[in-house]
MARBA-3410 file (N, C-alpha, C, O; in Angstrom, 1 decimal):
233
0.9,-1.2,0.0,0.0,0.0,0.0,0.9,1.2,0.0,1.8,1.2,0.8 ~ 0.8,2.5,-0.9,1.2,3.6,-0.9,1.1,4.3,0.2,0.4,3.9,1.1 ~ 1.8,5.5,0.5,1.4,6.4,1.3,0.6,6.9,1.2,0.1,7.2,2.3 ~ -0.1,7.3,0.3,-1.1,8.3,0.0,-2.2,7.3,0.2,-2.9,7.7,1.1 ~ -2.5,5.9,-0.4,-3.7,5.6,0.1,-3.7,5.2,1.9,-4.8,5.2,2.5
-2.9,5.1,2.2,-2.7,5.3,3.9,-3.4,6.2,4.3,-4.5,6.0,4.9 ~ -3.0,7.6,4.0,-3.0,8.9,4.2,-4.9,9.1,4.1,-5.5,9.7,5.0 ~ -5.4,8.5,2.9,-6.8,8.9,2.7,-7.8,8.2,3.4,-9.0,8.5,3.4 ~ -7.2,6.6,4.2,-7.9,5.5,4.6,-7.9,6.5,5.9,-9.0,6.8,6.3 ~ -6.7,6.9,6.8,-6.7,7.6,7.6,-7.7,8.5,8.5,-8.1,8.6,9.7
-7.8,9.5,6.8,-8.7,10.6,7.0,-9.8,10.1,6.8,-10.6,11.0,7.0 ~ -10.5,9.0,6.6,-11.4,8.8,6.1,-12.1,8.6,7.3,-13.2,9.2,7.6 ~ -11.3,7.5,8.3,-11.9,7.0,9.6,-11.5,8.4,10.7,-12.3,8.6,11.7 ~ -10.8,8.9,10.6,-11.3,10.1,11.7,-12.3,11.0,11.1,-13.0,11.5,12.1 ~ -12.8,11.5,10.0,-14.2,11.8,9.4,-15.0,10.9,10.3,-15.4,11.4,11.4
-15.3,9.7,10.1,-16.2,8.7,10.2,-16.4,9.2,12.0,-17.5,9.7,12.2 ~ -15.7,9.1,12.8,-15.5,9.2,14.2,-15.9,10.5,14.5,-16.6,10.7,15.5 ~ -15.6,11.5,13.6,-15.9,13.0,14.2,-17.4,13.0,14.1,-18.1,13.2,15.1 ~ -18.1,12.9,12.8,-19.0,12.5,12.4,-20.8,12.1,13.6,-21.9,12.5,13.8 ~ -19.7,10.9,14.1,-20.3,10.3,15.0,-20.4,10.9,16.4,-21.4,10.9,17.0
-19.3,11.3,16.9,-18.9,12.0,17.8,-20.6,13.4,18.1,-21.6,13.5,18.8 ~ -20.2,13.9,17.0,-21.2,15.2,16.6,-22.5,14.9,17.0,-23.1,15.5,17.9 ~ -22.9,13.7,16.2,-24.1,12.7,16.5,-24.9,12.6,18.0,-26.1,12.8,18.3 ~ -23.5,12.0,18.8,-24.1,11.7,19.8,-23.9,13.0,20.8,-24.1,13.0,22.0 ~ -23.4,13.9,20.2,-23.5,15.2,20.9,-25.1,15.6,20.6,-25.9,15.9,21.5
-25.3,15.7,19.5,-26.9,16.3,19.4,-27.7,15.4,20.0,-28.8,15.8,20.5 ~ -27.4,14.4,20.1,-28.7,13.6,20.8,-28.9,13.7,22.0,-29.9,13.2,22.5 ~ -28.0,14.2,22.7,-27.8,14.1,24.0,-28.1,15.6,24.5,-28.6,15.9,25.6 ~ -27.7,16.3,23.7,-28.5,18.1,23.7,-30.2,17.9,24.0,-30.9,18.2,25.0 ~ -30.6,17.0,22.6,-32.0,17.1,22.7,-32.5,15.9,23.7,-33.7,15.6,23.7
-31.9,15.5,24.2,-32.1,14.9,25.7,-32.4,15.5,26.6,-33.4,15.3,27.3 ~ -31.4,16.8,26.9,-31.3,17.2,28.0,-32.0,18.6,27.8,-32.3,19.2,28.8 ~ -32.3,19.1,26.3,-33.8,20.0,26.4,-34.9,19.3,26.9,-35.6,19.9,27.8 ~ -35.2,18.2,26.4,-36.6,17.6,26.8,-36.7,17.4,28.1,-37.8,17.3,28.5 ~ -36.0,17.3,28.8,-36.3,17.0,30.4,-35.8,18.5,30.8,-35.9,18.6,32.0
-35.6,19.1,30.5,-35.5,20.5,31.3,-37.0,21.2,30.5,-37.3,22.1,31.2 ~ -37.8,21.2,29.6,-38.9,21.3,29.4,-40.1,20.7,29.8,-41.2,21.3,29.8 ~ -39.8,18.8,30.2,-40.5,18.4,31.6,-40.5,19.3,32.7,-41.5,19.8,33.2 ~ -39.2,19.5,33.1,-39.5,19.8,34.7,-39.9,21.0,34.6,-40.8,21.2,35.5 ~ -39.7,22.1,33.9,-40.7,23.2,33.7,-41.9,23.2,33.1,-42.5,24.2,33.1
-42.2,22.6,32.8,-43.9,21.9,32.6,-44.5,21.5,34.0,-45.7,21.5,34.3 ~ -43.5,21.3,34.9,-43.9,20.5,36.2,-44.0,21.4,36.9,-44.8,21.5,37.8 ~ -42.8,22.3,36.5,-42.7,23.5,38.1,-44.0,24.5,37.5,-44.4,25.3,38.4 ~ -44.6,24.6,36.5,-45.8,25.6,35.9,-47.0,25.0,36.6,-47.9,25.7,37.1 ~ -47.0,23.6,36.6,-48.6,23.1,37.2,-48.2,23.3,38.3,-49.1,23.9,39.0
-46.8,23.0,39.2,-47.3,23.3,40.8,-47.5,24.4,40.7,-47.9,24.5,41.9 ~ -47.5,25.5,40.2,-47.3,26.9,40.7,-48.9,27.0,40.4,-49.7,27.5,41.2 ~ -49.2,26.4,39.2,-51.0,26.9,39.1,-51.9,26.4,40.0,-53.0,27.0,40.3 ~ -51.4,25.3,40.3,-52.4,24.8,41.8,-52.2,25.3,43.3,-53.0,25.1,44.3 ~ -51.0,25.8,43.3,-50.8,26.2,44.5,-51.4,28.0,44.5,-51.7,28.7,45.4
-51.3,28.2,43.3,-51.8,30.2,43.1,-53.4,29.8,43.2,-54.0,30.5,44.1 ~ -54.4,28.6,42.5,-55.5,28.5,42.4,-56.1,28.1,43.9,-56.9,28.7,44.6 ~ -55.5,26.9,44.3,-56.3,26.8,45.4,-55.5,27.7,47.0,-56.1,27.8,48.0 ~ -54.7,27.9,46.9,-53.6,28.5,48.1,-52.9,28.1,48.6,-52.1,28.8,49.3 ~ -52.8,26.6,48.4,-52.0,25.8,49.3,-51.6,24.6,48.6,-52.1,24.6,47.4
-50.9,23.8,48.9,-50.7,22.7,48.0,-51.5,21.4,47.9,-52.1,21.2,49.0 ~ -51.7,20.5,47.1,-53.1,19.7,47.4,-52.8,17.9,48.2,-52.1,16.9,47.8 ~ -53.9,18.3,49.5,-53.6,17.6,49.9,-53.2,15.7,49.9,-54.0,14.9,49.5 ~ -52.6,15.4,50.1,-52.6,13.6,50.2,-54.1,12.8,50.4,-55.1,13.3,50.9 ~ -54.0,12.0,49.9,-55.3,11.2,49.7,-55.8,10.7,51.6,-56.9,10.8,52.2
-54.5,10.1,52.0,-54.8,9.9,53.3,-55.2,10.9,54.7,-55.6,10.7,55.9 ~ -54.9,12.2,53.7,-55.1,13.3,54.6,-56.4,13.6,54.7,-56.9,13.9,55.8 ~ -57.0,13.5,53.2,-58.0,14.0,52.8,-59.4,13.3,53.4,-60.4,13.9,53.7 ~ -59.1,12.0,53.4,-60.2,10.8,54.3,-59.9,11.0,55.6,-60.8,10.8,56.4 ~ -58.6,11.4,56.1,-58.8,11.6,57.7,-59.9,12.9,58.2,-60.6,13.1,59.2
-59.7,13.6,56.9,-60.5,14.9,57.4,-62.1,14.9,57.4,-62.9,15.6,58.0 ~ -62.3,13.8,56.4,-63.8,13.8,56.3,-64.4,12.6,56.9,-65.5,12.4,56.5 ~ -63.8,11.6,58.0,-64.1,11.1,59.1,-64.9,11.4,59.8,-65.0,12.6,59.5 ~ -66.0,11.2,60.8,-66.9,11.8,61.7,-67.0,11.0,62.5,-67.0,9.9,62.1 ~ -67.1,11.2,64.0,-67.4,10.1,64.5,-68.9,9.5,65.3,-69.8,10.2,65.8
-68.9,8.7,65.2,-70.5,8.0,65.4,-71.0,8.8,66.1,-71.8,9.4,65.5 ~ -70.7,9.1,67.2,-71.2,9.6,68.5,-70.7,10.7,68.8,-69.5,10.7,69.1 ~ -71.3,11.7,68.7,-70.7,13.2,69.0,-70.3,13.4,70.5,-70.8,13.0,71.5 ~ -69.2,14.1,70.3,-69.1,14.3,71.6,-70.1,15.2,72.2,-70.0,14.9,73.3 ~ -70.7,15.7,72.2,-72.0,16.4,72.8,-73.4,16.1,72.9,-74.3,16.9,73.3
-73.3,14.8,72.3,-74.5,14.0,72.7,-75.4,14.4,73.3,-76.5,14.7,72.8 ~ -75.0,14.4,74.8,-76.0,14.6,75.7,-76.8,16.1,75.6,-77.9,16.3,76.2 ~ -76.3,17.0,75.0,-76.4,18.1,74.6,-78.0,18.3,73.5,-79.1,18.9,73.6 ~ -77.4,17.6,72.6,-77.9,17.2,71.4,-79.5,16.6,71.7,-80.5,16.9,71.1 ~ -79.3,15.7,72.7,-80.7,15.0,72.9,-81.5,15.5,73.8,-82.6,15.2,74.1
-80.7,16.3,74.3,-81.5,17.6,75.4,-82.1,18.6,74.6,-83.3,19.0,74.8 ~ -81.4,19.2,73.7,-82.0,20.2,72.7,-83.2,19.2,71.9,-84.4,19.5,72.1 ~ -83.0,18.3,71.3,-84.2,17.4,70.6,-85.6,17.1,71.5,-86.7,17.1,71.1 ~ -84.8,16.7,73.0,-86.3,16.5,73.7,-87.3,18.1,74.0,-88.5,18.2,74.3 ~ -86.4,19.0,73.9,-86.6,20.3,74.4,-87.6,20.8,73.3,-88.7,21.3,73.6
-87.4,20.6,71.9,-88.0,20.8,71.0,-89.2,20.0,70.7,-90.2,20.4,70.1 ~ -89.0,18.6,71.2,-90.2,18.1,71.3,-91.2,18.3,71.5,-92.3,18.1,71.0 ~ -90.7,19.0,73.2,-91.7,19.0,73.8,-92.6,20.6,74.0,-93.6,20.8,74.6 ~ -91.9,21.5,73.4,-92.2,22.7,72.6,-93.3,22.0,71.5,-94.5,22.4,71.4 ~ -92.8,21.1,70.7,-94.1,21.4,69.8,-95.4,20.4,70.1,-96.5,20.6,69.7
-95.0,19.2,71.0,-96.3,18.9,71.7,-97.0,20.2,72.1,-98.1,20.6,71.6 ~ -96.0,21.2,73.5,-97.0,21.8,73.9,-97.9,22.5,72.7,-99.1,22.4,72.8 ~ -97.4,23.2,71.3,-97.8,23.8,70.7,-99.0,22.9,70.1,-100.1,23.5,69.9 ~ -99.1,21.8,69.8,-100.3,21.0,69.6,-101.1,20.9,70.1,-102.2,21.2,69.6 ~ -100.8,20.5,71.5,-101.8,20.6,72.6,-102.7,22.1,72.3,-103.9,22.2,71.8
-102.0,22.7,72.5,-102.5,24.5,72.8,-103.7,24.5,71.8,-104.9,24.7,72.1 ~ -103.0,23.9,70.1,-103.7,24.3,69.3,-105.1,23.2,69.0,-105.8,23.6,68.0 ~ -105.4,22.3,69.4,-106.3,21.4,69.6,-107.3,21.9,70.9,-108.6,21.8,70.8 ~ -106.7,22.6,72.3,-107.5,23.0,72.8,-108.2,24.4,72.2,-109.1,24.9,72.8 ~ -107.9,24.6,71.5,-108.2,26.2,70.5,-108.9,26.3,69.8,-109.6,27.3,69.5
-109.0,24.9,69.0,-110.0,24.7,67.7,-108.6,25.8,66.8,-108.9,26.5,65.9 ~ -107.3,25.7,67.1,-106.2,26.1,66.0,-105.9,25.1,64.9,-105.1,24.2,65.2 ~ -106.6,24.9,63.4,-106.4,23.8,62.9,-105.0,23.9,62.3,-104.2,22.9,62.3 ~ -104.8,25.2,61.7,-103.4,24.9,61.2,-101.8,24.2,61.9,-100.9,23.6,61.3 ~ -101.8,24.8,63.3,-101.5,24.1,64.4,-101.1,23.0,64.7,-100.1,22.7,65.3
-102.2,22.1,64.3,-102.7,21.2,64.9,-102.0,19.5,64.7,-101.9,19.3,63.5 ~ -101.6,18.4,65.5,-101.3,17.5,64.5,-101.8,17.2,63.0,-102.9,17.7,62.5 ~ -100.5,16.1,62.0,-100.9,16.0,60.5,-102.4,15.3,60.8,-103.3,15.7,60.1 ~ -102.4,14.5,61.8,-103.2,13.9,61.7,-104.8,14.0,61.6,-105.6,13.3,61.0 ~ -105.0,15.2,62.4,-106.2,15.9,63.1,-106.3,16.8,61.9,-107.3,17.5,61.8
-105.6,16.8,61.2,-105.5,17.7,59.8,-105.8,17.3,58.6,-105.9,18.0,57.6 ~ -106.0,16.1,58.8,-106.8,15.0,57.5,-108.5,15.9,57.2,-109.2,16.6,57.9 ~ -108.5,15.6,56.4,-110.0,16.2,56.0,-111.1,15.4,56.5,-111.9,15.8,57.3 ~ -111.1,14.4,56.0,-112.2,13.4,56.9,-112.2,13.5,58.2,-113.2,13.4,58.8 ~ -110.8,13.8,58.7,-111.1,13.6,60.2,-111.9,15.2,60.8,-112.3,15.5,61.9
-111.8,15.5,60.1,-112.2,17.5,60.5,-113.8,17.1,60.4,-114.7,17.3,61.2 ~ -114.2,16.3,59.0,-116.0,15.9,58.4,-116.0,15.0,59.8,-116.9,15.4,60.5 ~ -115.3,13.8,60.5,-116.1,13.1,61.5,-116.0,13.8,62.6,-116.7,13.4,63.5 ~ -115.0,15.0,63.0,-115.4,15.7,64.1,-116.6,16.8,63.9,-117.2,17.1,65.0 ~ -116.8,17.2,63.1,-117.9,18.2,62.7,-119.8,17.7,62.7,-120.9,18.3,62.9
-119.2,15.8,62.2,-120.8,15.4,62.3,-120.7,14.8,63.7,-121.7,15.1,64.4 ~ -120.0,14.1,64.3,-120.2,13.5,65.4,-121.1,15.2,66.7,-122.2,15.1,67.2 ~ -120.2,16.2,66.8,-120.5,17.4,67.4,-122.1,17.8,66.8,-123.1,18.0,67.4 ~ -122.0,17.7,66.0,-122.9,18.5,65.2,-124.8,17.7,65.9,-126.0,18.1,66.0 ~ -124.1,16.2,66.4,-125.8,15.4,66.4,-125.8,15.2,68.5,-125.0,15.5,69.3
-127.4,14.5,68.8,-126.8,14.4,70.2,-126.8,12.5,70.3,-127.5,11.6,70.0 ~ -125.6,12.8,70.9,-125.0,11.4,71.2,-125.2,11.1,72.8,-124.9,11.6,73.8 ~ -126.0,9.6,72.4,-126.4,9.0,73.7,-125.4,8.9,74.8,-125.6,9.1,76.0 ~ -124.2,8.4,74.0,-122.9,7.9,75.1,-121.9,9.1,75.3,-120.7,9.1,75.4 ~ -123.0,10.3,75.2,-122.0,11.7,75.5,-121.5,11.4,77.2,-120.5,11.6,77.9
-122.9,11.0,77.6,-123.1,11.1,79.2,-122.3,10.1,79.9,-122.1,10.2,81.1 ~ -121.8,9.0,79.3,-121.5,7.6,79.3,-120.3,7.8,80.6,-120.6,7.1,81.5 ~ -119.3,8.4,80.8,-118.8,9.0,82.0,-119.2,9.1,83.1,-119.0,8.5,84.2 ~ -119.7,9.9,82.9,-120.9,10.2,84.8,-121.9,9.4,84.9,-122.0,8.8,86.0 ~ -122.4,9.2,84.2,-123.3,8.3,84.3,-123.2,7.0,85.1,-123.9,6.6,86.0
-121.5,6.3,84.5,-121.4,5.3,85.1,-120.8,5.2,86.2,-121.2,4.2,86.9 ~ -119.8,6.1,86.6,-119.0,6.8,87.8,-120.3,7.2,88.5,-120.2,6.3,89.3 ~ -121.4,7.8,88.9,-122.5,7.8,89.8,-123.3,6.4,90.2,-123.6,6.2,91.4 ~ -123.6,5.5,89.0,-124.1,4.1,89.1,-123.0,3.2,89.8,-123.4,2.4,90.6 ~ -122.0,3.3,89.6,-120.6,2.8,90.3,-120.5,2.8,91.8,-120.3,1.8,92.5
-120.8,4.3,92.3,-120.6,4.9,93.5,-122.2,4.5,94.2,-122.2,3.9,95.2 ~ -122.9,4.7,93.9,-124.1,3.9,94.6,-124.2,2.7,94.9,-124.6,2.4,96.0 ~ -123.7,1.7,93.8,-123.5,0.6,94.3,-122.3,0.3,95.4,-122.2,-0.9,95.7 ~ -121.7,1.0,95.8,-120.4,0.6,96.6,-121.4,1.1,97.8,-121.8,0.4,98.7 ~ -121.7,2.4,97.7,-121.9,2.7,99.0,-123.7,1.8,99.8,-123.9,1.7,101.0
-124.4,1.4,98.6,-125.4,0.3,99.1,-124.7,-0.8,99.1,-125.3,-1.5,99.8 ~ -123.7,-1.4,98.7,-123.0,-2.7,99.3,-122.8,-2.6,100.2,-123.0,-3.5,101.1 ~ -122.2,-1.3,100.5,-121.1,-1.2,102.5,-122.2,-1.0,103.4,-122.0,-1.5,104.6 ~ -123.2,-0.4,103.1,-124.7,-0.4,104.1,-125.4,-1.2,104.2,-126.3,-1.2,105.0 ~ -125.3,-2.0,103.6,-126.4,-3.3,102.7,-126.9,-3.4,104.5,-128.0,-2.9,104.5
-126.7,-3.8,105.4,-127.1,-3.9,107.1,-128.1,-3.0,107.0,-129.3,-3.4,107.1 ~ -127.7,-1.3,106.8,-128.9,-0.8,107.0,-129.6,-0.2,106.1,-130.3,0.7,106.6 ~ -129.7,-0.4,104.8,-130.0,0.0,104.0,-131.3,-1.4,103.5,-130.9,-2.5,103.3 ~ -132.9,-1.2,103.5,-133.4,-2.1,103.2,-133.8,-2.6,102.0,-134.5,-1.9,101.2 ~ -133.5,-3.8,101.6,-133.6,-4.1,99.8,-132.2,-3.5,98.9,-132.1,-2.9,97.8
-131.2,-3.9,100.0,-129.8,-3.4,99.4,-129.5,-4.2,98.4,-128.7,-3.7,97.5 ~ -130.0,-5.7,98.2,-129.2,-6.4,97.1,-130.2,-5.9,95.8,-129.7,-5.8,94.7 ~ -131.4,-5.7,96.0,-132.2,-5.5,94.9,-132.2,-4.1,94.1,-132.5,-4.1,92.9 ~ -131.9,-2.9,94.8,-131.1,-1.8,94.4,-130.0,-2.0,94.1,-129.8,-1.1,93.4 ~ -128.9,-2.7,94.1,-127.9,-3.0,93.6,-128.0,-3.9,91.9,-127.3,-3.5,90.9
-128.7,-4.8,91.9,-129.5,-5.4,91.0,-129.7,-4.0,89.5,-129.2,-3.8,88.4 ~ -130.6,-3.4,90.4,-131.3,-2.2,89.9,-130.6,-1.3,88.8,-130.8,-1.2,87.6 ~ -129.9,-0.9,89.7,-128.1,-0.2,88.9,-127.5,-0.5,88.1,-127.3,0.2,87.1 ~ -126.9,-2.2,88.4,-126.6,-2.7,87.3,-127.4,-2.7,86.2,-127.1,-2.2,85.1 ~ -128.4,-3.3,86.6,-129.2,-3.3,85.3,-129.0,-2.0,84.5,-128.6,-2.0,83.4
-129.4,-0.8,85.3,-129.6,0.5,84.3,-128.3,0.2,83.7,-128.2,-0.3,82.6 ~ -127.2,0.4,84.5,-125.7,0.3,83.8,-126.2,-0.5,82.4,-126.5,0.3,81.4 ~ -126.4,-1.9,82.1,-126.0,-2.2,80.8,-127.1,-2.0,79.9,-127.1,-2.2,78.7 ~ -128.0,-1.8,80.7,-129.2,-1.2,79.6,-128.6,0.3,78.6,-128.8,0.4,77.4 ~ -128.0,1.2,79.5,-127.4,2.2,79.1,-126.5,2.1,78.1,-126.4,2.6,76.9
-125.4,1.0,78.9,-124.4,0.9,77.6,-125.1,-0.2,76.3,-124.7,0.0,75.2 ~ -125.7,-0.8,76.4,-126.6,-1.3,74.9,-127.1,-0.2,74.1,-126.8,0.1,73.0 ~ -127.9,0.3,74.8,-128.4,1.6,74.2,-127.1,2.5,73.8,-127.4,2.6,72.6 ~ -125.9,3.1,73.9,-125.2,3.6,73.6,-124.4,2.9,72.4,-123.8,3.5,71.5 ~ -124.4,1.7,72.6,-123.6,0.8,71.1,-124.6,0.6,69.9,-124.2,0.6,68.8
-125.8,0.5,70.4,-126.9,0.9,68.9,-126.8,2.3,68.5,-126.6,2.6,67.3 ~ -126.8,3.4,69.4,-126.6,4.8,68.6,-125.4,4.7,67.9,-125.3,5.1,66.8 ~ -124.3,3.9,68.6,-122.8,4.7,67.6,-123.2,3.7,66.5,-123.2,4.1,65.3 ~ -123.4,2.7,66.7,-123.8,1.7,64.9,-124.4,2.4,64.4,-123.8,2.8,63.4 ~ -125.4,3.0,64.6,-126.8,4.0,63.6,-125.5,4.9,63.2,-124.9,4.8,62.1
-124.9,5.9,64.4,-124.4,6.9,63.8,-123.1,6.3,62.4,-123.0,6.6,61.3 ~ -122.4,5.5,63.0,-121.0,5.0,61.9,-121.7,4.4,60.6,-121.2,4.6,59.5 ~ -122.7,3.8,60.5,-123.1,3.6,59.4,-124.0,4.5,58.3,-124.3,4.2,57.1 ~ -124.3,5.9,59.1,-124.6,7.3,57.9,-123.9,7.8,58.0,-123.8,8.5,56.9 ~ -122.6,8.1,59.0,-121.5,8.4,58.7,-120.6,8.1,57.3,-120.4,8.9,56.4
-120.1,6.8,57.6,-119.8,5.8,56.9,-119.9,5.8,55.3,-118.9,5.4,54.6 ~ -121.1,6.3,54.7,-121.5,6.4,53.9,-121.0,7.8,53.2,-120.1,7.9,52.4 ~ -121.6,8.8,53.6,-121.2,10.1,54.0,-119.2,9.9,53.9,-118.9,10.9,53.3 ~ -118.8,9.5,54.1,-117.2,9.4,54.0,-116.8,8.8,52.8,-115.8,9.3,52.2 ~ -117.3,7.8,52.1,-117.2,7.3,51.2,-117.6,8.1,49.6,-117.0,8.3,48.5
-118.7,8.4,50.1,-119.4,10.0,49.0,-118.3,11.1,48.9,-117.8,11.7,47.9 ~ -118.0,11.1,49.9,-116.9,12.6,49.7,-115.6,12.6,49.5,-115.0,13.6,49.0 ~ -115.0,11.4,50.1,-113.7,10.7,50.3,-112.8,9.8,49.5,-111.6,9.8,49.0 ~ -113.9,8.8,49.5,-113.5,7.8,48.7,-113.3,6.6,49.8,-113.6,6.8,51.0 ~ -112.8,5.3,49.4,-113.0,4.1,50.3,-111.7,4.6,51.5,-111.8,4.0,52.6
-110.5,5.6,51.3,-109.2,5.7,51.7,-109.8,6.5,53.3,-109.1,6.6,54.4 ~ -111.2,7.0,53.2,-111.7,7.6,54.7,-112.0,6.3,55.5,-112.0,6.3,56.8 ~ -112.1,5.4,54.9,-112.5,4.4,56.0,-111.6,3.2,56.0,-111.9,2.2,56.6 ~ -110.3,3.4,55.1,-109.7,2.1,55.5,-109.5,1.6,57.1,-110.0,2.2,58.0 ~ -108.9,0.4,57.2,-108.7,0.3,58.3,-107.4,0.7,58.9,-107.2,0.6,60.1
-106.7,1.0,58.2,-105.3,1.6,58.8,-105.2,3.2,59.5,-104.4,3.7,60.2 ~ -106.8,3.8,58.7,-107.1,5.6,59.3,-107.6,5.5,60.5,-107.6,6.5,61.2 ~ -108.1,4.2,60.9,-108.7,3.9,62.5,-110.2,4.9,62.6,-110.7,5.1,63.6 ~ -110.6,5.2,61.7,-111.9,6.4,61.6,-113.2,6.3,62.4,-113.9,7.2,62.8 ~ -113.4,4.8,62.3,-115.0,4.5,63.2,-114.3,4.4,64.4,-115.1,4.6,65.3
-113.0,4.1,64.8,-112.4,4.1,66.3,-112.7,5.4,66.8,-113.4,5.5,67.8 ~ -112.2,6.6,66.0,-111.8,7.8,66.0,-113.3,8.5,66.6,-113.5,9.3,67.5 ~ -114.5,7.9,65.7,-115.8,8.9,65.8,-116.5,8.3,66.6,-117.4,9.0,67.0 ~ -116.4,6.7,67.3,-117.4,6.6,68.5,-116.4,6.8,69.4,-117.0,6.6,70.4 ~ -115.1,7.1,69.7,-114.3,7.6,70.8,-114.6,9.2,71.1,-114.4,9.7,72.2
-114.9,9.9,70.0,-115.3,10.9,70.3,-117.0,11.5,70.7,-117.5,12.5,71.2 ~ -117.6,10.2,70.1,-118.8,10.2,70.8,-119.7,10.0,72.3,-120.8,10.3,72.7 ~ -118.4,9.1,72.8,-118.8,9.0,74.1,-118.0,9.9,75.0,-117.5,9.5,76.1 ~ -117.9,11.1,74.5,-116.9,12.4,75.4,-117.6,13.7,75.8,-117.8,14.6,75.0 ~ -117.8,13.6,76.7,-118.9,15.4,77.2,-118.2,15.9,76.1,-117.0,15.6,75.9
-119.3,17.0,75.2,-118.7,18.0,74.8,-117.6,18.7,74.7,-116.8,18.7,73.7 ~ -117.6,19.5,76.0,-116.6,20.1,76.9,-115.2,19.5,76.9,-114.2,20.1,76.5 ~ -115.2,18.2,77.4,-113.9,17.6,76.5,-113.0,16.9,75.7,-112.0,16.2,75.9 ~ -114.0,17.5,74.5,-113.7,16.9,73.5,-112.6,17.6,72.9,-112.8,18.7,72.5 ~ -111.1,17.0,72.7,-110.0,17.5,71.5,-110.1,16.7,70.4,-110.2,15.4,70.3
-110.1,17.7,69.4,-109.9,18.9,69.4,-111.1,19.4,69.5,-112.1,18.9,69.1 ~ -110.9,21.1,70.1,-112.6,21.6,70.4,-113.3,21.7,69.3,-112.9,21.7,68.1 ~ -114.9,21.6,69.8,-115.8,21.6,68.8,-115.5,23.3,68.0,-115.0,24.4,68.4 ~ -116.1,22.7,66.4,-115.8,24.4,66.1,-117.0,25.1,66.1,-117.0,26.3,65.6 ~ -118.1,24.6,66.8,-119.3,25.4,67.0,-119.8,24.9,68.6,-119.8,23.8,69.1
-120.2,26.3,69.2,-120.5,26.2,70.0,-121.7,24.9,70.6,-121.7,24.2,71.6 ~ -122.8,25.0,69.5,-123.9,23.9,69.5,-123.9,23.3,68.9,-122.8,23.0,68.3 ~ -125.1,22.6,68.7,-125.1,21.3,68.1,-125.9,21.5,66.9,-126.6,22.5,67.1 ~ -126.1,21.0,65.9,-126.5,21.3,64.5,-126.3,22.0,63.4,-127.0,22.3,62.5 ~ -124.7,22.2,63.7,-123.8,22.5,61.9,-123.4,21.3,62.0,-122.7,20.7,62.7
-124.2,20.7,60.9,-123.6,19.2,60.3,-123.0,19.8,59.3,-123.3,21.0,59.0 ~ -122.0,18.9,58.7,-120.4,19.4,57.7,-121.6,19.0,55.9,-122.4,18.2,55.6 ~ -120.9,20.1,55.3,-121.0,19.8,54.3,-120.6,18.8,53.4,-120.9,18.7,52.2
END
């Protein structure tokens, strides 16, 4: 081999090397732009989350500790004192408004429509078993005190007799008026109501001979007329 081709194989492979050299210089430039444009991508969102919400955002484990509660407050007893307190605030307020004839007031219950139509006709007519209280509390007390005298009292067992008898003659007579009355009632509820006034779950014929055997006077909720004969439309 000549010199000269020496000389050009020479030059040829340090070309080839510089070449390369150069190569992996640029790749390694655009290496080390791309991650210095990551991490400034990175330092831009912390900055916008920490400028938007104020602070940095919290850890996941942080975040569930904070929204924890625990079963039982510590102030419990507090709590169920204010609850009974309010309770019994709006009883009283029921109460008040039932003795008032206050219907808006008044329990949901007593606030049903039908039940307003069976307190308006039951009031409205005269009921036998109004009296049914005293009546029997007097017949009661006679018989005790002709039992305890029965010595001096003559024909004590047959006056005792007597009483009783009135007693259940009274209360018979009082279970045929509420039948008469619950069954034009009854009717009357269904006309205006629908079958939903008389299910058995509204307790309604409970409701109107319970209210039927009660003086007047006290009857809750008060009558809304003083007398007797505004029957309900």
């Amino acid at each position: 081999m000549s010199c000269a081709e020496g000389g050009g194989v020479a030059s040829a492979s340090m070309s080839s090397r510089t070449l390369g050299f150069m190569a992996v210089n640029k790749k390694d430039e655009g290496n080390e732009g791309q991650v210095a444009r990551n991490a400034h991508g990175e330092n831009a969102q912390l900055k916008d989350e920490q400028g938007g919400k104020g602070r940095p955002t919290p850890k996941r484990k942080e975040a569930q500790a904070k929204n924890i509660r625990p079963l039982v407050p510590k102030d419990s007893a507090a709590q169920r004192k204010a609850a009974k307190q309010r309770m019994r605030e709006r009883e009283n307020r029921e109460y008040e408004a039932m003795r008032t004839g206050d219907l808006q007031n008044m329990p949901k219950a007593e606030r049903l429509p039908w039940r307003v139509y069976v307190r308006d006709y039951v009031d409205a007519r005269f009921n036998i078993g109004e009296f049914f209280i005293p009546v029997a509390l007097v017949i009661l007390v006679l018989s005790v005190i002709v039992t305890a005298f029965a010595r001096q009292i003559p024909y004590s067992i047959q006056i005792t007799l007597i009483l009783m008898t009135l007693l259940y003659v009274y209360l018979f007579a009082i279970i045929i008026d509420v039948v008469v009355m619950w069954r034009k009632l009854k009717k009357l509820l269904i006309a205006k109501y629908g079958e939903q006034a008389v299910a058995k779950g509204m307790r309604t014929g409970s409701y109107a001979w319970s209210r039927a055997i009660q003086l007047r006077r006290w009857r809750l909720p008060k009558p809304r007329y003083k007398k007797r004969g505004h029957w309900p439309k």
